[in-house]
N, C-alpha and C positions, 0 to 999 in steps of 0.2 A: 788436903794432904796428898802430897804426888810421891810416887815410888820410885826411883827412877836405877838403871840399871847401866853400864858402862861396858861397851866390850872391845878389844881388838884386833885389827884384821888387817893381812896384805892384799896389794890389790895392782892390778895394769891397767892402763887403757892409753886409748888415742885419741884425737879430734881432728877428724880430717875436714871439716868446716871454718875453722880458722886459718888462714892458707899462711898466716904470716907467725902463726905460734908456733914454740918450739913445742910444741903439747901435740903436733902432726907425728911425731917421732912415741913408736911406743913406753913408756917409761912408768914407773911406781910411785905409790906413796902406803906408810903403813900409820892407814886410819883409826879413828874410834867413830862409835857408836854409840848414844847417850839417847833411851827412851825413857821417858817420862811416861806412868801409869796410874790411875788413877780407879775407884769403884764405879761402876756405872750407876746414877741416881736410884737405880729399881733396885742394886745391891744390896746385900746385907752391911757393907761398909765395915767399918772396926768392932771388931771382936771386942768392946771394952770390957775388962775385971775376968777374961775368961784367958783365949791366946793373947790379947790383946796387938793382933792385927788385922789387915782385913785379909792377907794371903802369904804363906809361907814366901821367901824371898826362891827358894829353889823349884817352889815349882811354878812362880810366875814365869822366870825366865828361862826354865829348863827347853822347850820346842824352839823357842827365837833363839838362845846362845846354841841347840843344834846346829839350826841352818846357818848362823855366823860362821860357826866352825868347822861344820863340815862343808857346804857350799861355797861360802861367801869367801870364805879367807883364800888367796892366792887366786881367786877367777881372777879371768882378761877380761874385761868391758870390752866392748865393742860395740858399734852401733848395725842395725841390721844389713845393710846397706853397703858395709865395710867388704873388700871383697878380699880383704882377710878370712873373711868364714869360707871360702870356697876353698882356700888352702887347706884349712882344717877339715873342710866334707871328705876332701877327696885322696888327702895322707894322714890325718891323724886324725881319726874319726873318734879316735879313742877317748880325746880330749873336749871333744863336745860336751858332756857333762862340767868341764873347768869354764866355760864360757858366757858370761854374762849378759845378753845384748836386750838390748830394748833400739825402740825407734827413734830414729836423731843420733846424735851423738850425746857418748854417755859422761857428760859433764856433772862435777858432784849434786849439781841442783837437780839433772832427772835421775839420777841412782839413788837419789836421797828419796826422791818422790815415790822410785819403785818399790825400793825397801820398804817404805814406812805403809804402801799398799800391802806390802807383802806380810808386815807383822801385824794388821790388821786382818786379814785372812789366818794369818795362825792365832789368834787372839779368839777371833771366832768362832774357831773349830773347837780351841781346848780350852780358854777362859772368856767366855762372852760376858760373865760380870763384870770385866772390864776393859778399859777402851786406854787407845794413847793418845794424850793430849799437848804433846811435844817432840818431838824426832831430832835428833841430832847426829851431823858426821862433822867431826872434825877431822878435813882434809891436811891439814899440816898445823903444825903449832901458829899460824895466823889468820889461817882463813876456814871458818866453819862454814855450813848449812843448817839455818835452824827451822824447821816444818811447825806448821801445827793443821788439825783435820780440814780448816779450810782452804789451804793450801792444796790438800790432795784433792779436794773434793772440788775447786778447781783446776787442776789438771786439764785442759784441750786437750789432749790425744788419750790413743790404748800405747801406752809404753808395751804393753807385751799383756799375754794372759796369764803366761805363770807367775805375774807377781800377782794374782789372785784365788793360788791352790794354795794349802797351808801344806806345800810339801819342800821339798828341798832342791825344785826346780831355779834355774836362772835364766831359762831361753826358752824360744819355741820350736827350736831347730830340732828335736826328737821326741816321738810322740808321749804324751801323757804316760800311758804306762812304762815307760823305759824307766822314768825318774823312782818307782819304784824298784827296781832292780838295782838303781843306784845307790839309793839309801839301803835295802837290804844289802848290797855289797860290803857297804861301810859296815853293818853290823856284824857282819864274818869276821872281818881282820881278826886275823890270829899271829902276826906275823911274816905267811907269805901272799902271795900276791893273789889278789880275787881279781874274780873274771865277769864281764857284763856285756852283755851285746848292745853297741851303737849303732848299727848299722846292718841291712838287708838288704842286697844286692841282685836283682839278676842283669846277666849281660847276654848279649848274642853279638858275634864279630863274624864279619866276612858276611854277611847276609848277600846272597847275590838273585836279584831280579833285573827283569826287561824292562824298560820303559820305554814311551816315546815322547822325549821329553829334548829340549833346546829353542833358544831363540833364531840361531844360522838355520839359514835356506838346505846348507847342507843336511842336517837334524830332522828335517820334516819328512814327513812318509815312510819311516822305519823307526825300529825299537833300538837303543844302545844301553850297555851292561850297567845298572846300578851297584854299589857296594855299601851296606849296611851295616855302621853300628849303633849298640844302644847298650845303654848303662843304663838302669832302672832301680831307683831306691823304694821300696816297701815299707810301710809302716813295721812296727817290732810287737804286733801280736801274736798269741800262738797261731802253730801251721797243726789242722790235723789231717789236712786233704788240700787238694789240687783249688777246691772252692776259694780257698784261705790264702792263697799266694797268685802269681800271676804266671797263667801260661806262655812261656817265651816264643812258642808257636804263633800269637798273635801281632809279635812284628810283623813277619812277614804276611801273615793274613792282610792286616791292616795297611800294608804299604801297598799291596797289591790290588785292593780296592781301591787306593785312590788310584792309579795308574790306569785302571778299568775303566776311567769315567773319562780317558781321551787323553788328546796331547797338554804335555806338562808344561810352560813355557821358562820354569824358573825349579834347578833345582830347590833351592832354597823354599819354597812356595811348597815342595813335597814335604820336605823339611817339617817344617811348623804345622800342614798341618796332620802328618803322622804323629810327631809329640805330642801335640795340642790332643789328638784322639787317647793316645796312651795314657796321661795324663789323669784323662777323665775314668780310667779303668778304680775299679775298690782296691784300693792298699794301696795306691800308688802314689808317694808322696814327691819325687824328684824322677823327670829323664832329661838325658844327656844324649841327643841322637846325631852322627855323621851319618852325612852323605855323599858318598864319593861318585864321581864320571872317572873311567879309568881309560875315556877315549878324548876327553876334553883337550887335553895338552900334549904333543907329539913328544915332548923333553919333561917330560916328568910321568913318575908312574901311576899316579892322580890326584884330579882338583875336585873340591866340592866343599861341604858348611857343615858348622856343626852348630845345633842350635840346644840350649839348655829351659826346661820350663821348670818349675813347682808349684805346689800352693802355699 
């Protein structure tokens, strides 16, 4: 006897790996979702002559038709790789909790595949007596996706981690505990508008150091003015001391160590590997570092790179 459950949801995405589909172009479909449930063999199975089932239908589905509806409905798919999400890092950061991404492009066969990871992780957490033995999305009135566990369980890649938290994550793009703030958010609505932190920032602009750095003949034997920025994303745990966040004093610490260690021949080369150092600091999950020459170009007021790393 299978239990099986129906729900529906809007949704975006794109495929930028089909260069000749019109599916490159963002656009919707409002899907279902059809899970098949069953008792796990070591269950108790059907309540016969007493409830006579083997689990209320509301609280099978009550943690999965959560994350349907409050996660699932109306996210963007995207794939990680899209660089769509840099849009979203860097102006609407707000919107990172709406976005869905896994690796590749997210075609209904691997969102189908992440889902069905994903209510197998809430299954776990709140009804481990039982397991899904069927997964369905129907993508449009003619073309479905139908899973069953050997499906997932061949899967080649990590689609993503958070289809393995029974929480109400859809991406890796902000850390673990943020997604609880999210769902707590949701549980506030009373009408006006809640509030949640996406994002942790420090920056330093204008940073100015020496160096002795260039490839021209002219460049050798002296120092010329560097100009230093950095954008720096921080994980979003609590701050209760300086230990906890990142001191912006160690840009320039950091840059100026390497410049310490002789002539530069490439800004770019400082570049990478001042990020690459930053990078490596506790909480630091994204830097964004320019480096300007403001003596490089006689007609403009300066040249230089900017180099972006993460984990």
């Amino acid at each position: 006897m299978l239990i099986q459950f129906k729900r529906r949801f809007s949704m975006a995405h794109r495929l930028r790996f089909d260069s000749v589909s019109k599916c490159m172009t963002p656009h919707g479909h409002n899907e279902f979702v059809a899970v098949s449930l069953q008792p796990k063999a070591s269950a108790k199975g059907m309540d016969w002559g007493n409830a006579n089932y083997a689990a209320s239908f509301a609280d099978l589905k009550r943690h999965w038709h959560s994350f349907v509806d409050d996660a699932l409905d109306h996210a963007f798919q995207l794939g990680v790789d899209d660089p769509m999400l840099g849009y979203f890092r860097d102006h609407e950061s707000e919107l990172l909790p709406r976005l869905l991404v896994i690796q590749g492009d997210p075609t209904t066969e691997a969102v189908a595949t992440a889902l069905f990871m994903k209510l197998n992780a809430i299954l776990a957490k709140f009804r481990p007596d039982f397991e899904c033995v069927r997964f369905e999305i129907e993508e449009t009135p003619t073309n479905s996706i139908i899973l069953t566990p050997e499906d997932v369980t061949g899967c080649p890649i990590r689609l993503g981690e958070w289809c393995h938290r029974a929480d109400l994550s859809l991406n890796d793009l902000m850390p673990v505990e943020s997604w609880g703030q999210f769902a707590a958010a949701l549980k506030q609505r009373s009408g006006r508008a809640t509030k949640m932190m996406t994002s942790r920032r420090v920056f330093v602009q204008g940073l100015r150091i020496e160096a002795a750095i260039g490839i021209y003949d002219h460049e050798h034997g002296r120092t010329q003015p560097l100009i230093i920025d950095a954008v720096i994303d921080l994980s979003l745990h609590e701050i209760h001391g300086l230990k906890d966040t990142l001191n912006y004093e160690l840009v320039g610490k950091i840059a100026r160590q390497f410049v310490a260690r002789g002539h530069i021949r490439l800004v770019e080369t400082l570049a990478e590997d001042v990020a690459s150092e930053l990078l490596n600091l506790p909480h630091v999950q994204r830097v964004e570092l320019s480096i300007a020459k403001p003596e490089a170009l006689s007609d403009a007021d300066r040249a230089g790179v900017t180099v972006v790393y993460t984990h």
